[in-house]
py3Dmol code that shows the C-alpha trace and the ligand (Angstrom):
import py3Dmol

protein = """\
ATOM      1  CA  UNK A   1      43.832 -13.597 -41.164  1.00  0.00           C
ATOM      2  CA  UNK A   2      41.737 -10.603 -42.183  1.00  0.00           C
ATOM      3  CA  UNK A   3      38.085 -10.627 -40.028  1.00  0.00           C
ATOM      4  CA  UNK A   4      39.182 -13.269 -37.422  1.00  0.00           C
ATOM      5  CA  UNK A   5      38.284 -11.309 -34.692  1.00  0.00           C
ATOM      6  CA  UNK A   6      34.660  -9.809 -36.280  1.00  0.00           C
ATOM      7  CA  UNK A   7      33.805 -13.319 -37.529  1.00  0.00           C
ATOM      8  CA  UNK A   8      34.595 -14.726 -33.993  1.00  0.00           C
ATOM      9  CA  UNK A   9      32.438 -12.112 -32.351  1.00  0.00           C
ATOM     10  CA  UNK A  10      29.558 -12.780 -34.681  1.00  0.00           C
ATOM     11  CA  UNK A  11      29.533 -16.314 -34.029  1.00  0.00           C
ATOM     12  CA  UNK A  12      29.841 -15.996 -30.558  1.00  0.00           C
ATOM     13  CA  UNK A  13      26.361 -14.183 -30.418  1.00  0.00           C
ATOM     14  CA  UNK A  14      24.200 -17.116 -29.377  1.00  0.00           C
ATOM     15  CA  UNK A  15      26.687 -17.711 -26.386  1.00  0.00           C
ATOM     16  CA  UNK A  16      27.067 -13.959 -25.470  1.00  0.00           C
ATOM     17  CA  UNK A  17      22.283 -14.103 -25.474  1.00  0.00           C
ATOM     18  CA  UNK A  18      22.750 -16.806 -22.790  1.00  0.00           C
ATOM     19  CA  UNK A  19      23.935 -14.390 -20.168  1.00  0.00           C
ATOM     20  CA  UNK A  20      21.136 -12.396 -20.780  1.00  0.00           C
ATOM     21  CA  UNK A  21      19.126 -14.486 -17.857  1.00  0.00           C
ATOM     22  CA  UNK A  22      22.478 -13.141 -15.639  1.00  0.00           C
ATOM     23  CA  UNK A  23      21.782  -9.517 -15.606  1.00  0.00           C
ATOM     24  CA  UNK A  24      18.768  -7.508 -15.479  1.00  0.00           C
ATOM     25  CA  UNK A  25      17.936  -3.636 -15.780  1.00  0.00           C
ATOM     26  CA  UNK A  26      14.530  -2.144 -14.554  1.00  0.00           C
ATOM     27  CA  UNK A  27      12.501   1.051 -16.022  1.00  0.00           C
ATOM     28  CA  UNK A  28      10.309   2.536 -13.541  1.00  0.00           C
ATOM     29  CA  UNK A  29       7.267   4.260 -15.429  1.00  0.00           C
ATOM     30  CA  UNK A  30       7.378   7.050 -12.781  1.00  0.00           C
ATOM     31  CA  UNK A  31      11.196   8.166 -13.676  1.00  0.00           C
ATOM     32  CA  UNK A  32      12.215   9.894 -16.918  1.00  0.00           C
ATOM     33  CA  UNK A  33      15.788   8.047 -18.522  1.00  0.00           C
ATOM     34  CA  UNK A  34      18.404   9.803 -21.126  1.00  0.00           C
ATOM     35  CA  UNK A  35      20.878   7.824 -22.902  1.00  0.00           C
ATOM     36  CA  UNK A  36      24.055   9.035 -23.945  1.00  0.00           C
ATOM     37  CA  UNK A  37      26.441   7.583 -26.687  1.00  0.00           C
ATOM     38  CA  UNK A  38      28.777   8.060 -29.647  1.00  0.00           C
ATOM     39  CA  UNK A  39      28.697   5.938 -32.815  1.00  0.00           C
ATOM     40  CA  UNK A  40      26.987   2.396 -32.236  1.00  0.00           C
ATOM     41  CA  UNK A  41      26.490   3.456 -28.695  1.00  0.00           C
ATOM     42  CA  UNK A  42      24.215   6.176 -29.749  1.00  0.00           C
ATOM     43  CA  UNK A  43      22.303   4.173 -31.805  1.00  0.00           C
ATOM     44  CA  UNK A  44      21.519   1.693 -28.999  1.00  0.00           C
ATOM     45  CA  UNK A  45      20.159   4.254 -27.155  1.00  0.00           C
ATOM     46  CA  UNK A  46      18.077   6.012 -30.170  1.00  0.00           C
ATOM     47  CA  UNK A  47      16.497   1.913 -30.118  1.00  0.00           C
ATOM     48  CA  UNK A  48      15.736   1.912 -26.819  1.00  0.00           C
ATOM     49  CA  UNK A  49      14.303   5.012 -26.913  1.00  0.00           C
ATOM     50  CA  UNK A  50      11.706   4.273 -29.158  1.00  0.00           C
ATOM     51  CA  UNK A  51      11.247   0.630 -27.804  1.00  0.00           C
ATOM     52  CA  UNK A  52      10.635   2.789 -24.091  1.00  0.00           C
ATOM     53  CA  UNK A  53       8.106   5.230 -25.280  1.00  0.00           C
ATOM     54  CA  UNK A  54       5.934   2.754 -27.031  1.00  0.00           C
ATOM     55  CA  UNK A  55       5.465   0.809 -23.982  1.00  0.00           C
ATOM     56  CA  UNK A  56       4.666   3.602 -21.669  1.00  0.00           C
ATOM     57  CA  UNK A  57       8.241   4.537 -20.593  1.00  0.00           C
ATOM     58  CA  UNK A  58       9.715   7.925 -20.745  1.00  0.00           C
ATOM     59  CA  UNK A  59      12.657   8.191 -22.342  1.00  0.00           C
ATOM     60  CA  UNK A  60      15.114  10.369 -24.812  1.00  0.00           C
ATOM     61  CA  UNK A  61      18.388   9.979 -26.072  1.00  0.00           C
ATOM     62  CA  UNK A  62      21.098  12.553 -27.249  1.00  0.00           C
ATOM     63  CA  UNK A  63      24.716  12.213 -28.403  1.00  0.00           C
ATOM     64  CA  UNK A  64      27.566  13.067 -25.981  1.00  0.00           C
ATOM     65  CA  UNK A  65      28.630  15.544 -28.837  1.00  0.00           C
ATOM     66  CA  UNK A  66      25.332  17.587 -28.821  1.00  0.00           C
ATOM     67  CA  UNK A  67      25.693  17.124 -24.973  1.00  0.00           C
ATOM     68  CA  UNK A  68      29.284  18.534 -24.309  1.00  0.00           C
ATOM     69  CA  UNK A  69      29.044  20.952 -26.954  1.00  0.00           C
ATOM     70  CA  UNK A  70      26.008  22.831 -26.125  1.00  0.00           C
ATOM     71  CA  UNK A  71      25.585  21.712 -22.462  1.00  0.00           C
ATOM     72  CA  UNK A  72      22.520  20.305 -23.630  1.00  0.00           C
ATOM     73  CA  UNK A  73      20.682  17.898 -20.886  1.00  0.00           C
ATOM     74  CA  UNK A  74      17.600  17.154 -21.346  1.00  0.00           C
ATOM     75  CA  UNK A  75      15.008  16.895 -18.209  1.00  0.00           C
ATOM     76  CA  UNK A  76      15.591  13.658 -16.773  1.00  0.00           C
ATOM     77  CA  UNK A  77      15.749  11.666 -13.525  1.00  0.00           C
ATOM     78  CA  UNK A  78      18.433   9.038 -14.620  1.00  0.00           C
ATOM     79  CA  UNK A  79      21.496   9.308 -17.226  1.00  0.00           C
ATOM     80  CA  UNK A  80      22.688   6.141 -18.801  1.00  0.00           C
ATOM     81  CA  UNK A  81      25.946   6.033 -20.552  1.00  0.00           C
ATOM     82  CA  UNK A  82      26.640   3.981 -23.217  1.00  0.00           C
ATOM     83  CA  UNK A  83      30.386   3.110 -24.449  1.00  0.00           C
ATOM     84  CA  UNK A  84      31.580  -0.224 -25.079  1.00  0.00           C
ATOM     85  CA  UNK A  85      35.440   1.048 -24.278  1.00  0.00           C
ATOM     86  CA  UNK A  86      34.120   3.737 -21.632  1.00  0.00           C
ATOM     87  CA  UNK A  87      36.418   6.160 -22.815  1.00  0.00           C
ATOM     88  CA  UNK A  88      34.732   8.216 -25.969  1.00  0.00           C
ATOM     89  CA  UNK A  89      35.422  11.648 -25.240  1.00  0.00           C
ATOM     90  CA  UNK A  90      32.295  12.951 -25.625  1.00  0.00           C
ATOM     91  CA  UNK A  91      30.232  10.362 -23.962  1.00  0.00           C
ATOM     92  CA  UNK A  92      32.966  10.507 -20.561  1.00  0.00           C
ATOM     93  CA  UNK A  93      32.815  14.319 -20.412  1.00  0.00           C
ATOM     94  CA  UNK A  94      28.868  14.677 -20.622  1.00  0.00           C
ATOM     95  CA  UNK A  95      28.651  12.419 -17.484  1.00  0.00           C
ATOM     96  CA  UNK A  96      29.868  15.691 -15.484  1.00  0.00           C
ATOM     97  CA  UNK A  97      27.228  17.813 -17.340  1.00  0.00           C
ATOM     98  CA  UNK A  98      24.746  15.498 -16.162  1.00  0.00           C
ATOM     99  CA  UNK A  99      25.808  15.541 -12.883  1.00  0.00           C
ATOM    100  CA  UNK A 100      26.370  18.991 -12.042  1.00  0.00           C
ATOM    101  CA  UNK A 101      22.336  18.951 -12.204  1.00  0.00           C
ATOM    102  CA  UNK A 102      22.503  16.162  -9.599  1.00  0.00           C
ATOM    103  CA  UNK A 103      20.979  13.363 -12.204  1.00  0.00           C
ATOM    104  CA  UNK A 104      21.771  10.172 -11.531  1.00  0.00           C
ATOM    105  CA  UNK A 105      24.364   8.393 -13.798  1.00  0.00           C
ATOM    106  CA  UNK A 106      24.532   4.807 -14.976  1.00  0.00           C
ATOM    107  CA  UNK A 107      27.087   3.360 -17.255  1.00  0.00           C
ATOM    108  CA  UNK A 108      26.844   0.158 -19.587  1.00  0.00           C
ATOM    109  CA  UNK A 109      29.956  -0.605 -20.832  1.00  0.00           C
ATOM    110  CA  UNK A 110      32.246  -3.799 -21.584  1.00  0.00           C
ATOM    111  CA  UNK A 111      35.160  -2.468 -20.288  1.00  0.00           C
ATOM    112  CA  UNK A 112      36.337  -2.331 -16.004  1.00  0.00           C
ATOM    113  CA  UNK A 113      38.836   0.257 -14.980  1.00  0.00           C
ATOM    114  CA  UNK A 114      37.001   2.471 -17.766  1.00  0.00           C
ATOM    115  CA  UNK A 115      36.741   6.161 -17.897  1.00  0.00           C
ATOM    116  CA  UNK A 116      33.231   5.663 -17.387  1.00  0.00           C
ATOM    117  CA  UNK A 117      33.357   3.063 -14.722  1.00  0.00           C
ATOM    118  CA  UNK A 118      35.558   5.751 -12.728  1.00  0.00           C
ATOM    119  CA  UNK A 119      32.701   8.528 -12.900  1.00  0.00           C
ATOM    120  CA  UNK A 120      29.068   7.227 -12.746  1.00  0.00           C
ATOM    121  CA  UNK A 121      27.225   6.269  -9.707  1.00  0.00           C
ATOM    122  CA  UNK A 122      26.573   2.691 -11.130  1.00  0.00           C
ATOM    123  CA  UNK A 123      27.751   0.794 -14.058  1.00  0.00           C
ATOM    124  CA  UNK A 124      26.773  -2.579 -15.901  1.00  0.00           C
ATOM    125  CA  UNK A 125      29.843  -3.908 -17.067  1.00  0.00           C
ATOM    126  CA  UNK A 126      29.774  -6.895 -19.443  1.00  0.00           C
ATOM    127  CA  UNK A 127      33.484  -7.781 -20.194  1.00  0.00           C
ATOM    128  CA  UNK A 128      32.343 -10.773 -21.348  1.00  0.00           C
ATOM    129  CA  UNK A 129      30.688  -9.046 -24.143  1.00  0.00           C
ATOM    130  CA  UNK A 130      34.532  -7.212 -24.747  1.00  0.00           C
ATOM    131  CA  UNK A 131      35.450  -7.182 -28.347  1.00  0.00           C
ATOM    132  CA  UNK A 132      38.905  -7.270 -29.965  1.00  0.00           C
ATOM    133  CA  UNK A 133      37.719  -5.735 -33.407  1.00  0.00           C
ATOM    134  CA  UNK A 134      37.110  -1.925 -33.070  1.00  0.00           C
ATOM    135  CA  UNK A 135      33.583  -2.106 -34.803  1.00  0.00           C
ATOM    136  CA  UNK A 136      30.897  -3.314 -32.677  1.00  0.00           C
ATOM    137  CA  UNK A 137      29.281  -6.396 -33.507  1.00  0.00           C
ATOM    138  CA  UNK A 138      28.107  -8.981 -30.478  1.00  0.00           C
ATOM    139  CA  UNK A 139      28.163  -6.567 -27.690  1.00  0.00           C
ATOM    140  CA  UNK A 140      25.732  -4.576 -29.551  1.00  0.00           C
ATOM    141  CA  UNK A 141      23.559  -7.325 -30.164  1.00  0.00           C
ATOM    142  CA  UNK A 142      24.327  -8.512 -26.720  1.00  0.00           C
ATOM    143  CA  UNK A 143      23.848  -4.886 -25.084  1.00  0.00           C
ATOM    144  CA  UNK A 144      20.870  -3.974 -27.184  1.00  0.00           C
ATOM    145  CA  UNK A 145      18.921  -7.497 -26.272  1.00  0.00           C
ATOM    146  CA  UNK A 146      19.723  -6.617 -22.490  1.00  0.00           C
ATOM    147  CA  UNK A 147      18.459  -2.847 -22.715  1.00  0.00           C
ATOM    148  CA  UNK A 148      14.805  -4.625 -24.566  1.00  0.00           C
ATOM    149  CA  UNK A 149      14.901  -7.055 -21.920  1.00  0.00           C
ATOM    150  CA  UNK A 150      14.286  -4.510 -19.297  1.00  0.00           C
ATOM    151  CA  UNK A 151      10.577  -3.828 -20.782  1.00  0.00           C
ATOM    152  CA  UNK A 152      10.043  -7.607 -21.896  1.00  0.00           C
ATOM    153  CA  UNK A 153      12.023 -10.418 -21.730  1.00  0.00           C
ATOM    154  CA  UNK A 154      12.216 -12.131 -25.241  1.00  0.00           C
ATOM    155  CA  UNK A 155      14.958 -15.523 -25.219  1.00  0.00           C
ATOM    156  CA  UNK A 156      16.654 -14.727 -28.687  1.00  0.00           C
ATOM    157  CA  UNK A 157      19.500 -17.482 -27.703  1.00  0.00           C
ATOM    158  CA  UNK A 158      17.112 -20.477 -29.441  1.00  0.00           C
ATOM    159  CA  UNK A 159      16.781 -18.755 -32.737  1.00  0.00           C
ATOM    160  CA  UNK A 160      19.613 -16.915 -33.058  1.00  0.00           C
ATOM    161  CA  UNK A 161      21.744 -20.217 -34.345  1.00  0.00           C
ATOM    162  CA  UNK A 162      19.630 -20.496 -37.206  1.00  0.00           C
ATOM    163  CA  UNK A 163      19.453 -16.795 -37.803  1.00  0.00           C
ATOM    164  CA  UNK A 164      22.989 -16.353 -38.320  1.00  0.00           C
ATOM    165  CA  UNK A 165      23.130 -19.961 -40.560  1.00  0.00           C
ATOM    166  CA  UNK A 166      20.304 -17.942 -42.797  1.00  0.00           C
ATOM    167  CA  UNK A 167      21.706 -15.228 -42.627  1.00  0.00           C
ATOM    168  CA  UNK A 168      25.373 -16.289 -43.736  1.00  0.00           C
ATOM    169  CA  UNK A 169      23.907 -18.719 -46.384  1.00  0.00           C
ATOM    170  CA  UNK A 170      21.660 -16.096 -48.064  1.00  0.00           C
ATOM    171  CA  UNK A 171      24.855 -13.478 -48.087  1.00  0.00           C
ATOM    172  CA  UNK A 172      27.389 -15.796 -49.802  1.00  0.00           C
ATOM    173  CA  UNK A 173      24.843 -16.528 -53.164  1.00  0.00           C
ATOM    174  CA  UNK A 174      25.263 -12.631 -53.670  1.00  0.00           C
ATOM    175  CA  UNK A 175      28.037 -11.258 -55.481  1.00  0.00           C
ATOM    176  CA  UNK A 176      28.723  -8.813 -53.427  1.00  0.00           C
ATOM    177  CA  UNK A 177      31.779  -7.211 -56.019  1.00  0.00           C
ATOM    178  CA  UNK A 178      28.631  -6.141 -57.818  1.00  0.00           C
ATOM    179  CA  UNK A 179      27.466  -3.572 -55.338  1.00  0.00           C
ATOM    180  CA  UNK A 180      28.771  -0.051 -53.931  1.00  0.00           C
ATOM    181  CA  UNK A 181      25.775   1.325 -52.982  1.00  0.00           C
ATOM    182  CA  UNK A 182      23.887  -0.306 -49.957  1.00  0.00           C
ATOM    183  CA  UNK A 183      20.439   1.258 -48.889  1.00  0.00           C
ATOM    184  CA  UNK A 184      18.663   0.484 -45.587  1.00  0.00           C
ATOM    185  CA  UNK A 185      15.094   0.863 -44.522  1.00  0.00           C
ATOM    186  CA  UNK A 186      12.883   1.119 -41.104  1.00  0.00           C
ATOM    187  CA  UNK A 187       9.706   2.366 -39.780  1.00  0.00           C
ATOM    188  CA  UNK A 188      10.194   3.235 -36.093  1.00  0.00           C
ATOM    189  CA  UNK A 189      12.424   1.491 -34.137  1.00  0.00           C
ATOM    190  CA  UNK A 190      13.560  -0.491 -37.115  1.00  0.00           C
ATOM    191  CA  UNK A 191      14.606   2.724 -38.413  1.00  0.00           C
ATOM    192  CA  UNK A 192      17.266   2.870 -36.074  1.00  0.00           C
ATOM    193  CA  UNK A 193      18.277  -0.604 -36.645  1.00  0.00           C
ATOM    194  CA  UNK A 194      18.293   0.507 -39.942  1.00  0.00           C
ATOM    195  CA  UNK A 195      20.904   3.398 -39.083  1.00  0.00           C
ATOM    196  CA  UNK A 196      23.003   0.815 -37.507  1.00  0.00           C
ATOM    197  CA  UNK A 197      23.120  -1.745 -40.416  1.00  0.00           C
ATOM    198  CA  UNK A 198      24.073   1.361 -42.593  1.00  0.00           C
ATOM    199  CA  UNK A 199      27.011   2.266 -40.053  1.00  0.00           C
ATOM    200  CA  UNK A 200      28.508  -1.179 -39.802  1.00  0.00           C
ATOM    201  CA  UNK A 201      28.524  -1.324 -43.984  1.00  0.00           C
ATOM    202  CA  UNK A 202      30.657   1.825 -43.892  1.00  0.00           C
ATOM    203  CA  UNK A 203      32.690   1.307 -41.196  1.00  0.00           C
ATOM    204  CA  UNK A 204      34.479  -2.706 -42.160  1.00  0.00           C
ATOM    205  CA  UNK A 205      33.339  -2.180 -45.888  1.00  0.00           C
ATOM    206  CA  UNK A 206      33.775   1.676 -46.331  1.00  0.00           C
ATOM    207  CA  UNK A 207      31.082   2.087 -48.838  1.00  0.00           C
ATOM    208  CA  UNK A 208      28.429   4.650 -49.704  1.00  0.00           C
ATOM    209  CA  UNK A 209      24.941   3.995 -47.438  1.00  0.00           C
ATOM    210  CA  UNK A 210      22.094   5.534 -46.702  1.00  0.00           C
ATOM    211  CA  UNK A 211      19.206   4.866 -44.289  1.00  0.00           C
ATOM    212  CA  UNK A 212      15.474   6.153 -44.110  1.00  0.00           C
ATOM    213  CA  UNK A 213      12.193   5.144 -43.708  1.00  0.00           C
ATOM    214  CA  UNK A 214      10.561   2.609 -45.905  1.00  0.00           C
ATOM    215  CA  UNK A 215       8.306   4.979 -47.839  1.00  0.00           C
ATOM    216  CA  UNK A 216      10.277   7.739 -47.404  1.00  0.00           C
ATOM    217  CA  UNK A 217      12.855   5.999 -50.178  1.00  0.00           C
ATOM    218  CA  UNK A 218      10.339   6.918 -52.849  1.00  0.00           C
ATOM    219  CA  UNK A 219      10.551  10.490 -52.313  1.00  0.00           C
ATOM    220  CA  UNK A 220      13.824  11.762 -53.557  1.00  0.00           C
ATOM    221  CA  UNK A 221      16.499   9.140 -52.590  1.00  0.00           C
ATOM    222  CA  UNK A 222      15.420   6.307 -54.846  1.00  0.00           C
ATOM    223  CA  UNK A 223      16.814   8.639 -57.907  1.00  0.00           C
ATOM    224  CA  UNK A 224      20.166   6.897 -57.096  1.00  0.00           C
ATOM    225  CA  UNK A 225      19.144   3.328 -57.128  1.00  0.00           C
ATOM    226  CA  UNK A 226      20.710   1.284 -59.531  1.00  0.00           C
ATOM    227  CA  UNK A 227      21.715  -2.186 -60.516  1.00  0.00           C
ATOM    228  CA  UNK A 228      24.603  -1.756 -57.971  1.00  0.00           C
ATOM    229  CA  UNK A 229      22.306  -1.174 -54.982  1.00  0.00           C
ATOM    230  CA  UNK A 230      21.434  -3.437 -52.607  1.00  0.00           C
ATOM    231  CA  UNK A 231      18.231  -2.704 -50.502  1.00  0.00           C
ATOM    232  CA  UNK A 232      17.969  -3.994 -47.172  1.00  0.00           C
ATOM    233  CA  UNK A 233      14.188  -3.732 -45.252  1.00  0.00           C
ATOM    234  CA  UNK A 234      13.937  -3.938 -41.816  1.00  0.00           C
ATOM    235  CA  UNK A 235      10.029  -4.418 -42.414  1.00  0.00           C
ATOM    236  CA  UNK A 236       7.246  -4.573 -39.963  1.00  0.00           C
ATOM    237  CA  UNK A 237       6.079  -7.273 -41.587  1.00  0.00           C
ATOM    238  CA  UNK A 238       3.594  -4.676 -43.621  1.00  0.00           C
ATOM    239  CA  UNK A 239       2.517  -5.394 -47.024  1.00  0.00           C
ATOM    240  CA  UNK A 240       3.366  -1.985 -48.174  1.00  0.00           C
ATOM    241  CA  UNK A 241       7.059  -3.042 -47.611  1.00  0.00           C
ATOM    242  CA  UNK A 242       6.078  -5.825 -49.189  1.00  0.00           C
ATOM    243  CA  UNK A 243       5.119  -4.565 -52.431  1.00  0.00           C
ATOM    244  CA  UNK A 244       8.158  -1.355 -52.580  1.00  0.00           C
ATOM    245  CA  UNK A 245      10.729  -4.379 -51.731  1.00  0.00           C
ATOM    246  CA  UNK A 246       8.782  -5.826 -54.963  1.00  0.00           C
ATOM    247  CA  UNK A 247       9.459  -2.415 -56.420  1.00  0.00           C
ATOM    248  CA  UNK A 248      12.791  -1.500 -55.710  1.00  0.00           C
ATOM    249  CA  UNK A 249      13.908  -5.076 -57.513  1.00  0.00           C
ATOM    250  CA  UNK A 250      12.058  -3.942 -60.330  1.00  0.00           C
ATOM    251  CA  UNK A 251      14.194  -0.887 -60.711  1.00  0.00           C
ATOM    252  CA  UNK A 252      17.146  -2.583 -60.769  1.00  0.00           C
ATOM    253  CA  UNK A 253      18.345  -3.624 -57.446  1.00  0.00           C
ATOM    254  CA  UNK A 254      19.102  -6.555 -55.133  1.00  0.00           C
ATOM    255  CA  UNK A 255      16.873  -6.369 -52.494  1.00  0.00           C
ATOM    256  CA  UNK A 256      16.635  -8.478 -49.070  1.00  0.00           C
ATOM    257  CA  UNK A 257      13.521  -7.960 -47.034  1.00  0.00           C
ATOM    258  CA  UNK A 258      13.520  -9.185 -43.666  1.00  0.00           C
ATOM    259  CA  UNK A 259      10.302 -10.012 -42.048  1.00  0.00           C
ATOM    260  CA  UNK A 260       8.190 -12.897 -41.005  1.00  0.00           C
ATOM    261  CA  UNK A 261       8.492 -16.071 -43.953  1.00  0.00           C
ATOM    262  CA  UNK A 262      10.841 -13.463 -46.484  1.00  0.00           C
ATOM    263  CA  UNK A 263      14.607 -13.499 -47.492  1.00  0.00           C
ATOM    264  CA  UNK A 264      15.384 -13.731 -43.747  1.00  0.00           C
ATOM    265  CA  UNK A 265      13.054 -15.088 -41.709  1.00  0.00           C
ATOM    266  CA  UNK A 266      12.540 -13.270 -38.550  1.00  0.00           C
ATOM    267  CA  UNK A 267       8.983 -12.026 -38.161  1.00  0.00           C
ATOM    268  CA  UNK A 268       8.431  -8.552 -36.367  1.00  0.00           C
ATOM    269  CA  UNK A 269       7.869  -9.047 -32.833  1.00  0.00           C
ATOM    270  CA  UNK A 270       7.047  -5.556 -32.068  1.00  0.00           C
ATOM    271  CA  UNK A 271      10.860  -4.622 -32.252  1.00  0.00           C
ATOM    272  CA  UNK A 272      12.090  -7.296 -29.665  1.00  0.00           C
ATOM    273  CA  UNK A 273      13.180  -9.184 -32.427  1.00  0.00           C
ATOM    274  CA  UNK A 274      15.269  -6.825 -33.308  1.00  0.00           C
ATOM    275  CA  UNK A 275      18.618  -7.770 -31.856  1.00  0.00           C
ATOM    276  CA  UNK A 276      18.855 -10.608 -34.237  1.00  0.00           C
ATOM    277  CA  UNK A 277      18.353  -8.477 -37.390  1.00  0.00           C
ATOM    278  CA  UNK A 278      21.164  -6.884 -36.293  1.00  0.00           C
ATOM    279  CA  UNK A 279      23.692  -9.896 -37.759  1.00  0.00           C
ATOM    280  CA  UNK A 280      22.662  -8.986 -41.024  1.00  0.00           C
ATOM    281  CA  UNK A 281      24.766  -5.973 -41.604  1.00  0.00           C
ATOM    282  CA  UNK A 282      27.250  -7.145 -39.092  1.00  0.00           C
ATOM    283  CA  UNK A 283      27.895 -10.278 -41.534  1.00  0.00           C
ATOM    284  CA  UNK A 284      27.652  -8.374 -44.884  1.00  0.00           C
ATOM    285  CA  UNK A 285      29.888  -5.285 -43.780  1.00  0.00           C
ATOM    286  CA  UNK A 286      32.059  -8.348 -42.900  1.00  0.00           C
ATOM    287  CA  UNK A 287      32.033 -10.191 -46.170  1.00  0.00           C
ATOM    288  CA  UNK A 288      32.082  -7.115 -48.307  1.00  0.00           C
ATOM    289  CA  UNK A 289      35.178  -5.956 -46.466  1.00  0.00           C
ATOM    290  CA  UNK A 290      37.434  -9.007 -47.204  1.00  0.00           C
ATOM    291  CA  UNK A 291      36.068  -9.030 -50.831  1.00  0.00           C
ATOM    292  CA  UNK A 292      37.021  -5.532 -51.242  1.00  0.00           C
ATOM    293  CA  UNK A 293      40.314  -6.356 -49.367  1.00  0.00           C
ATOM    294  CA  UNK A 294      39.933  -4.769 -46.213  1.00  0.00           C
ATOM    295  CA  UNK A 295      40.702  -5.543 -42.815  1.00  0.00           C
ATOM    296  CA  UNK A 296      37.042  -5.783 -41.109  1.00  0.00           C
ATOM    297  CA  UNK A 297      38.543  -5.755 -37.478  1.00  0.00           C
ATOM    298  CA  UNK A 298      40.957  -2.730 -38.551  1.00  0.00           C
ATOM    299  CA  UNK A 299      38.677  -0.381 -40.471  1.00  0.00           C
ATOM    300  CA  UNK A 300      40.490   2.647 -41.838  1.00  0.00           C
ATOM    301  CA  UNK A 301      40.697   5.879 -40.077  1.00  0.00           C
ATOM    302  CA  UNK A 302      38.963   4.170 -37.212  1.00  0.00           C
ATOM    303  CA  UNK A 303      40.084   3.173 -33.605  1.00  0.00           C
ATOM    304  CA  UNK A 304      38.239   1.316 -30.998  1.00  0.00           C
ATOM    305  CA  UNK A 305      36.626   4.790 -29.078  1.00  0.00           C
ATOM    306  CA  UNK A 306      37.474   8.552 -30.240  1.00  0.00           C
ATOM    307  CA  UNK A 307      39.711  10.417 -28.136  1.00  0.00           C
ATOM    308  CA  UNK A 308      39.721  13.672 -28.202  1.00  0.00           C
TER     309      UNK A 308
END
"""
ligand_1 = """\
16
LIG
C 31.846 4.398 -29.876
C 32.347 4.393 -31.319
C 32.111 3.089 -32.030
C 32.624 3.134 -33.453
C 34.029 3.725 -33.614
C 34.305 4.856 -32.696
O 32.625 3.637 -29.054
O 31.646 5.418 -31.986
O 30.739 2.783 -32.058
O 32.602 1.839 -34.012
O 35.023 2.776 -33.515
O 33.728 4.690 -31.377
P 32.238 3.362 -27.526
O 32.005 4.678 -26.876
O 31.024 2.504 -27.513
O 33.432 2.646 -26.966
"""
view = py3Dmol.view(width=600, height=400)
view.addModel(protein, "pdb")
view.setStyle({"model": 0}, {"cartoon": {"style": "trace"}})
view.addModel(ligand_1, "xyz")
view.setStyle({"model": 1}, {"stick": {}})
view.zoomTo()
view.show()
């Protein structure tokens, strides 16, 4: 059956959020931390990031291309390596650029025996969180919750049942045949959630998407909205997202905005929420897949980690 495995791993979410309480990560405010990724591994790190530096943390992320490529390390005191399969090229070989400037190296992956595993001076490794699709779906709810946790613990596992009900009842009244065109919005860290939700839709669904920040639509990339666009908002519960979500339907399009008491209920909790709004796109990049007949755990031209 096409999806089995994605649907499977989306379900599973509330399960994989009660390990959470097993494993912990600490940020020291007196250290400076880089992440390192490729893909959805990036993007967890470009989260974090953000999440870090507006509690006081110092932090930066860069991709293991712009890393390998350029030899491009950024001053840091620890390196933390993100790859669910621990073998991207990119994000394997920059460990060694790293640590020819004698920064420490920490990898987070899901898979033992890994690449990655092999070369840093400590890993997290969650094979629990292991997926059998190649796009990422729990573990990067799972891994993303765990990375927030480190700056405040937040218990998703209680809502996160609900959530995904919500979520999968308020995705099957849409005809999704309808749209080819899927636009997603965030300020801030949501903006990189945003990013995310945009990669998932192309990956399983292979369709056109686009991400940027709330307001930012209204300046130039709204001239392609059209009745085949659907608008998600990852809002901060502002009323300015409020009123363009109002705006955007108005124009023509399907829009969902998720915030506290809207389409999908989960209110902004200063971006620890944010985990959970992650099942959106997961779900819909699922559904649109199988509508459009694709395989969501097999997405073309894809495999599990680039190797170069
Ligand atoms: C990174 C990644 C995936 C993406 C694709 C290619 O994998 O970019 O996020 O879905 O399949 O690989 P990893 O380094 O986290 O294993």
């Amino acid at each position: 059956m096409k999806g089995k495995y994605t649907i499977k791993e989306i379900n599973r979410i509330p399960e994989l959020l009660e390990k959470e309480k097993e494993y912990k990560i600490t940020y020291n405010k007196n250290k400076k931390y880089t992440f390192v990724g490729c893909g959805s591994s990036y993007n967890l790190g470009l989260i974090t990031t953000k999440m870090l530096n507006k509690y006081g943390y110092k932090s930066n992320t860069i991709s293991g291309g712009e890393v390998i490529v350029f030899d491009k390390v950024p001053q840091t005191d620890i390196a933390i390596f993100i790859s669910r399969t621990g073998e991207s090229t990119e994000t394997v070989k920059a460990v060694e650029n790293f640590k020819k400037r004698k920064i420490k190296t920490i990898g987070i992956t899901c898979t033992p025996e890994s690449s990655l595993t092999k070369i840093c001076d400590e890993t997290y490794i969650f094979e629990f969180a292991n997926e059998e699709s190649v796009v990422m779906t729990g573990s990067f709810v799972y891994i993303l919750n765990f990375l927030l946790n480190g700056i405040k613990y937040t218990d998703l596992t209680k809502d996160a049942e609900i959530i995904i009900s919500n979520i999968k009842e308020r995705i099957d009244t849409i005809d999704l045949k309808k749209y080819n065109h899927y636009v997603f919005l965030g300020f801030d860290e949501q903006y990189g959630i945003s990013k995310e939700g945009a990669l998932k839709i192309q990956e399983m669904a292979i369709q056109n998407v686009e991400y940027h920040e709330p307001l930012e639509y209204r300046h130039g990339p709204k001239s392609t909205l059209n009745e085949h666009t659907l608008v998600i908002i990852n809002s901060k519960d502002t009323e300015e997202e409020t009123k363009l979500a109002k705006e955007l339907k108005n124009m023509g399009a399907e829009v969902i905005l998720i915030g506290k008491e809207k389409d999908i209920d989960i209110p902004y909790n200063n971006g620890f929420e944010s985990p959970l709004r992650m099942i959106l796109p997961q779900y819909l990049g699922y559904k649109k897949a199988l509508i459009e007949g694709y395989n969501p755990d097999q997405p073309r031209n894809l495999s599990k980690s680039v190797i170069l």
